[in-house]
C-alpha positions in Angstrom: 0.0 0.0 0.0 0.9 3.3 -1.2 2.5 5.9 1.6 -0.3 8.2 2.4 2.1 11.1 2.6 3.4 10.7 -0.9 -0.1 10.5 -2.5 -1.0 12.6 -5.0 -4.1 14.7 -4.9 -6.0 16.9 -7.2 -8.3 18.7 -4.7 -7.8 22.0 -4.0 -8.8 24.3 -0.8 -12.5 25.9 -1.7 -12.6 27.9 1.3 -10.7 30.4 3.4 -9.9 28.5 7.0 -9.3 32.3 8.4 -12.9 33.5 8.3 -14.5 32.0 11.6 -18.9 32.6 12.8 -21.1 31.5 15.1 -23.9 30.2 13.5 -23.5 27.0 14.1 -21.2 24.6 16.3 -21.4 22.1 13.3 -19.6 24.6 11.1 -16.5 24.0 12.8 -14.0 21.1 11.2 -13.2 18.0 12.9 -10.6 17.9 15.6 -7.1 16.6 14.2 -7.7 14.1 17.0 -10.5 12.5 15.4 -8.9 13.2 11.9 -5.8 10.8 13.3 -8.1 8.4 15.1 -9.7 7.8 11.2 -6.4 7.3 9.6 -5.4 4.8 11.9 -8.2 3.3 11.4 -7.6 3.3 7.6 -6.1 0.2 7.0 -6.5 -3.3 5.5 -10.5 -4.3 5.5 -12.4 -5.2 8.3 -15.8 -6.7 8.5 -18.7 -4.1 7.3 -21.8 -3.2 9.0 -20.7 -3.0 12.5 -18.8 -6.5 13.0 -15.6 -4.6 13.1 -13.1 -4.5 15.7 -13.8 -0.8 16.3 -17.3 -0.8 16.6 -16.8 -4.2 19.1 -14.1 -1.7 21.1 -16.9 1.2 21.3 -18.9 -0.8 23.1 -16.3 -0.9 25.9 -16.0 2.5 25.9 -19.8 3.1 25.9 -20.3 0.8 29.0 -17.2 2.6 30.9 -19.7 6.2 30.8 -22.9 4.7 30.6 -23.4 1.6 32.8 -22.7 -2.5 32.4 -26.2 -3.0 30.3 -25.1 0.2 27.7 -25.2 -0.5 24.1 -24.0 2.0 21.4 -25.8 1.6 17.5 -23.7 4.1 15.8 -25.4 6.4 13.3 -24.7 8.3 10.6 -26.4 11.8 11.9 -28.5 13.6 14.8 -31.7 13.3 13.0 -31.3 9.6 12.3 -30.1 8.9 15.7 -33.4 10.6 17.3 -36.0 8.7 14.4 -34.2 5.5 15.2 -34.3 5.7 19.1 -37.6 7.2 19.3 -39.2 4.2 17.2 -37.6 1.6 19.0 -39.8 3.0 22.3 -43.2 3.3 20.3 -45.8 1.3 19.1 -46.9 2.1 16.0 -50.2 4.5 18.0 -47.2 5.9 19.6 -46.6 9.4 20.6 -43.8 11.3 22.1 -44.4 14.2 24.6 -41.6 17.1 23.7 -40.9 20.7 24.5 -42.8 22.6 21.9 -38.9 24.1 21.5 -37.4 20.8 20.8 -35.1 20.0 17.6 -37.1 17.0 17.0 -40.5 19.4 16.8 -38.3 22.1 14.7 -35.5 21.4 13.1 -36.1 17.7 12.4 -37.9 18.5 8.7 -40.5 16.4 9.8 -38.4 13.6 10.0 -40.1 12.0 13.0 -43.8 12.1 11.7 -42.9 11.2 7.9 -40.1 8.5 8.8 -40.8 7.7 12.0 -44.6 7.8 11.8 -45.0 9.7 15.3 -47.3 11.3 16.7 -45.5 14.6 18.8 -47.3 15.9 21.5 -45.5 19.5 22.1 -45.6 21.8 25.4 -44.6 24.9 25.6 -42.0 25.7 27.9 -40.4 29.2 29.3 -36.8 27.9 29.3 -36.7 24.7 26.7 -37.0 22.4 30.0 -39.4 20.2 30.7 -41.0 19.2 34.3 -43.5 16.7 35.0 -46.3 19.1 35.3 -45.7 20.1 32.0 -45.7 16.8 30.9 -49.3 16.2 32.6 -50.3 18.7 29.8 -50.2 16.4 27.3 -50.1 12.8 29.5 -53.7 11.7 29.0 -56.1 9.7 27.0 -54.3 6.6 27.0 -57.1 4.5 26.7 -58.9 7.1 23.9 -58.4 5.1 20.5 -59.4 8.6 18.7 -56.0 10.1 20.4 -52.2 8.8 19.5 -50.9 7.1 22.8 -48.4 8.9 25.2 -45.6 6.4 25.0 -42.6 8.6 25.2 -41.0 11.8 27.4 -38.2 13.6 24.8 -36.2 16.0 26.6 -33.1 17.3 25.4 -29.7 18.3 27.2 -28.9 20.9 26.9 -31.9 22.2 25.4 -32.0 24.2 22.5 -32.3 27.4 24.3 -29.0 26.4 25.8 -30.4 25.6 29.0 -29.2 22.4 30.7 -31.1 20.1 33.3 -30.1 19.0 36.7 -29.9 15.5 37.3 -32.2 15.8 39.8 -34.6 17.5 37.2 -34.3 14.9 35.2 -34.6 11.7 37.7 -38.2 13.7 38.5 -39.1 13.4 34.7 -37.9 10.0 34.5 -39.9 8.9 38.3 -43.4 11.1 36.6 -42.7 9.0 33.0 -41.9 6.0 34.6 -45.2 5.6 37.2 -47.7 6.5 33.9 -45.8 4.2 31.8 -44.1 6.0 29.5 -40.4 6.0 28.9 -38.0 9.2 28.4 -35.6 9.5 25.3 -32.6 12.0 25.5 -31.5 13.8 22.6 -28.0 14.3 23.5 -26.7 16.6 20.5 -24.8 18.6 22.9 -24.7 16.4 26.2 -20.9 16.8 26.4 -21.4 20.6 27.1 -24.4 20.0 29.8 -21.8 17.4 31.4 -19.0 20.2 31.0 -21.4 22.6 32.4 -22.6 20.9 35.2 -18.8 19.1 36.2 -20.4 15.6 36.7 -20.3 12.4 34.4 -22.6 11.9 31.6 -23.9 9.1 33.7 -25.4 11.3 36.5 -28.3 12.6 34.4 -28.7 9.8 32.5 -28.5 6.1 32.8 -28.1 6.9 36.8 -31.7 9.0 36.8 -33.7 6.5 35.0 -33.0 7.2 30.7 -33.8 5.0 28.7 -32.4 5.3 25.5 -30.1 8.3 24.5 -29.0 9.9 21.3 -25.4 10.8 21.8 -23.9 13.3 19.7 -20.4 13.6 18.2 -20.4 16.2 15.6 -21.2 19.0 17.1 -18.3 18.0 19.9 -15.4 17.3 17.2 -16.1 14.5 15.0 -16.1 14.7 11.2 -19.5 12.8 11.3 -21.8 10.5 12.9 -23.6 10.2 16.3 -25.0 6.9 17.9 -28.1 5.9 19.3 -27.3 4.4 22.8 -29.7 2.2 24.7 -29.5 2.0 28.3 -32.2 0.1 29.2 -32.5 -3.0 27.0 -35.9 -3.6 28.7 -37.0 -0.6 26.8 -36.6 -1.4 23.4 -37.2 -3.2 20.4 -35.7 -4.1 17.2 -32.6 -1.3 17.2 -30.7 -3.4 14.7 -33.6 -4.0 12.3 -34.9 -0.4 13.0 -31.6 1.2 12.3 -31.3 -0.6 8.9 -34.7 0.4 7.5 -34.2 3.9 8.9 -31.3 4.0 6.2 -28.8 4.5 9.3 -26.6 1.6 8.8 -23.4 2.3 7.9 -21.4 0.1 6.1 -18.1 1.1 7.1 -18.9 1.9 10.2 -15.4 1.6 11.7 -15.1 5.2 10.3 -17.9 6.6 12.9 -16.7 3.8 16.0 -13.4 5.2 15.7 -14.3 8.8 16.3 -16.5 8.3 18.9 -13.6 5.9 20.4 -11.4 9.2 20.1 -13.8 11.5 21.7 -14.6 9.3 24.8 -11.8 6.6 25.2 -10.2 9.7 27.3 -11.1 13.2 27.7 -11.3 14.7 24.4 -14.9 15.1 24.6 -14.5 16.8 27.6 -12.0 19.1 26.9 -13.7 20.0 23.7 -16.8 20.9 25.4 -15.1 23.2 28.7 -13.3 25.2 25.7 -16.5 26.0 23.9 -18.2 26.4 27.1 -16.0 29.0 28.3 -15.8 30.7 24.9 -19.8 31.3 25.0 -19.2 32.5 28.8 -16.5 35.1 27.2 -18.7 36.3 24.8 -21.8 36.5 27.4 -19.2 38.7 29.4 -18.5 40.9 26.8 -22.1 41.1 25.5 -23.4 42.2 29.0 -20.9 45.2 28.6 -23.1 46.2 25.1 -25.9 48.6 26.0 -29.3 48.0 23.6 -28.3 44.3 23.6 -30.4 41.6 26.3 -29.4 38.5 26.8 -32.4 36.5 27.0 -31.5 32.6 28.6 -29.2 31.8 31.1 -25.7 31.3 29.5 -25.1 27.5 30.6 -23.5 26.0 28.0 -22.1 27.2 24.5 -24.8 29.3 23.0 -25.5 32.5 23.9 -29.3 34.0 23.0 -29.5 38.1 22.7 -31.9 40.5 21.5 -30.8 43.6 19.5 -32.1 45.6 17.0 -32.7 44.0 13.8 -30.6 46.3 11.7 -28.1 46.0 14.0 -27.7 41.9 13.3 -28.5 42.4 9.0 -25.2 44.6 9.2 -23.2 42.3 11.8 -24.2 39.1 9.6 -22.0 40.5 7.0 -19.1 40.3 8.8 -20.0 37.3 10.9 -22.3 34.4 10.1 -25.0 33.8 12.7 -28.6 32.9 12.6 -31.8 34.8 14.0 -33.6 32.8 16.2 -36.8 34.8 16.5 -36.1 37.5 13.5 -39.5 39.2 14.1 -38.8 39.8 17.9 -34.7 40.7 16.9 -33.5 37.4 18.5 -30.5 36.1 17.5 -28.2 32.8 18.4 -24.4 33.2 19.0 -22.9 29.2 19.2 -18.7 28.7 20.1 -17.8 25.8 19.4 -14.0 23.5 20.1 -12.3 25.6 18.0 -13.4 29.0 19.0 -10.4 31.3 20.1 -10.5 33.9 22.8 -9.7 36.3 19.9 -12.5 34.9 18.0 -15.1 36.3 20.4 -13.0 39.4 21.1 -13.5 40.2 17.6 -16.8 39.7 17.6 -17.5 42.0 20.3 -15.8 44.6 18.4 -17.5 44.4 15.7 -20.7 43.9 17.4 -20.0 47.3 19.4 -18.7 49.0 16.0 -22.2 48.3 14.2 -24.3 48.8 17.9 -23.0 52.4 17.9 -23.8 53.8 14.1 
């Protein structure tokens, strides 16, 4: 086999690496970690669809953060990972209690209703959390046949509003879900920041509180791709291997996704990844509060910051930054660090936010 090094290639950079945002933590790369964990990893053939030595290693890994009885089904993306999990809880009458804020009620395409065939139930909630009282808001008619069943509680940590549960909060959820029969899914997109935030292991608010099945996510945290659905309770579920297959989440080679999730969590990486961008969002919360005419509106507890400003304001600051409105009518915006957000990064940011808040 041909030295990697001496390879010839033919692509070409299509981007400049210098220009930075904070639209998104996806739009950062993939930690050169993870990049070195694949190349190892790149080598001879190994048995496809999860039969692999890497995927066999992950679940070692898995078990070490989440309990003897964890399994991890890796996946190739959030969305899939959420379908996946939240089918293998429900019957086919099923439906899934959520915040009304949730990425699986917003940001999901649909995804859950057309490939899932859900039925979500939606609450609205102040913060993005949800607390069994809420949940009584839509935990009824289980015996209606003109209503879709409540089969499932969907909360997600940290919540899309950048809000992060307690374990505590959580056990509560997972007590109130478990006494009406239902059984709680977390969406875990960003669970290494709520860990990072709240200085505990992943473990404490999940497996340890009563979770049943989690989607853990790696892209957002460093990886190049791919996420895994991770059952915790094998009493819970059904069919994960026959339901990750027909949900077109199977991944052939899916050494290439075992191994990143191997590099994230085999040590600290994950960890380390999400205290940086933690701490980046609190440096740019900082600096925001020091910007009159601009409100934070959510508690700063993880890596996204929410603020309202006026809407000119942003139009002029998106030109020199790429971030999203949130609420564009209302002038709400969302500012997301991410692993490889610098200090100077947010400093400039804050200049330029002050620059364009002053004309």
């Amino acid at each position: 086999m041909a030295d990697p090094a001496n390879l010839r290639t033919d692509a070409r950079r299509h981007h400049d690496p210098a220009v930075r945002g904070f639209a998104s933590d996806n739009y950062a790369g993939a930690h050169p970690e993870v990049l070195a964990a694949i190349a190892l990893a790149n080598g001879g053939h190994q048995v496809a669809y999860g039969e692999d030595d890497y995927t066999e290693h992950l679940q070692k890994i898995i078990r070490s953060h989440f309990g003897p009885y964890a399994e991890a089904f890796p996946v190739f993306n959030g969305t899939g990972a959420n379908v996946v999990a939240l089918q293998a809880l429900t019957d086919r009458w099923g439906a899934v209690i959520a915040a009304e804020s949730a990425h699986i009620n917003v940001d999901e395409g649909g995804a859950p209703e057309r490939m899932g065939g859900l039925k979500l139930l939606t609450v609205p909630t102040p913060d993005g959390k949800l607390t069994p009282e809420l949940i009584d808001r839509q935990a009824w008619g289980w015996e209606d046949e003109h209503r879709a069943m409540p089969q499932v509680v969907s909360i997600t940590q940290n919540t899309e509003l950048g809000t992060v549960y307690t374990p505590d909060e959580i056990r509560a959820i997972c007590e109130h879900a478990h006494e009406r029969g239902m059984k709680v899914h977390l969406d875990g997109a960003r669970i290494a920041n709520a860990a990072a935030s709240l200085d505990v292991p992943m473990r404490t608010f999940t497996n340890t509180v009563g979770v049943d099945v989690l989607s853990y996510g790696g892209t957002k945290n460093g990886m190049l791709f791919g996420e895994s659905v991770v059952v915790l309770n094998p009493d819970a579920v059904r069919a994960m291997k026959h339901l990750r297959k027909l949900s077109m989440q199977l991944a052939s080679k899916m050494r290439f996704v075992s191994v990143q999730l191997e590099a994230l969590l085999a040590k600290d990486l994950w960890l380390r990844n999400a205290r940086h961008a933690n701490a980046m969002a609190q440096r740019l919360a900082d600096g925001v509060r020091t910007v009159d005419g601009v409100e934070i509106l959510y508690p700063v507890q993880a890596n996204a910051v929410f603020a309202r400003l006026p809407h000119e304001v942003s139009v002029r600051l998106q030109k020199r930054y790429r971030f999203y409105f949130w609420d564009e009518a209302a002038g709400d915006v969302r500012w997301m660090c991410a692993f490889d957000t610098t200090e100077d990064d947010v400093d400039g940011f804050l200049v330029a936010l002050k620059e364009e808040m002053s004309k």
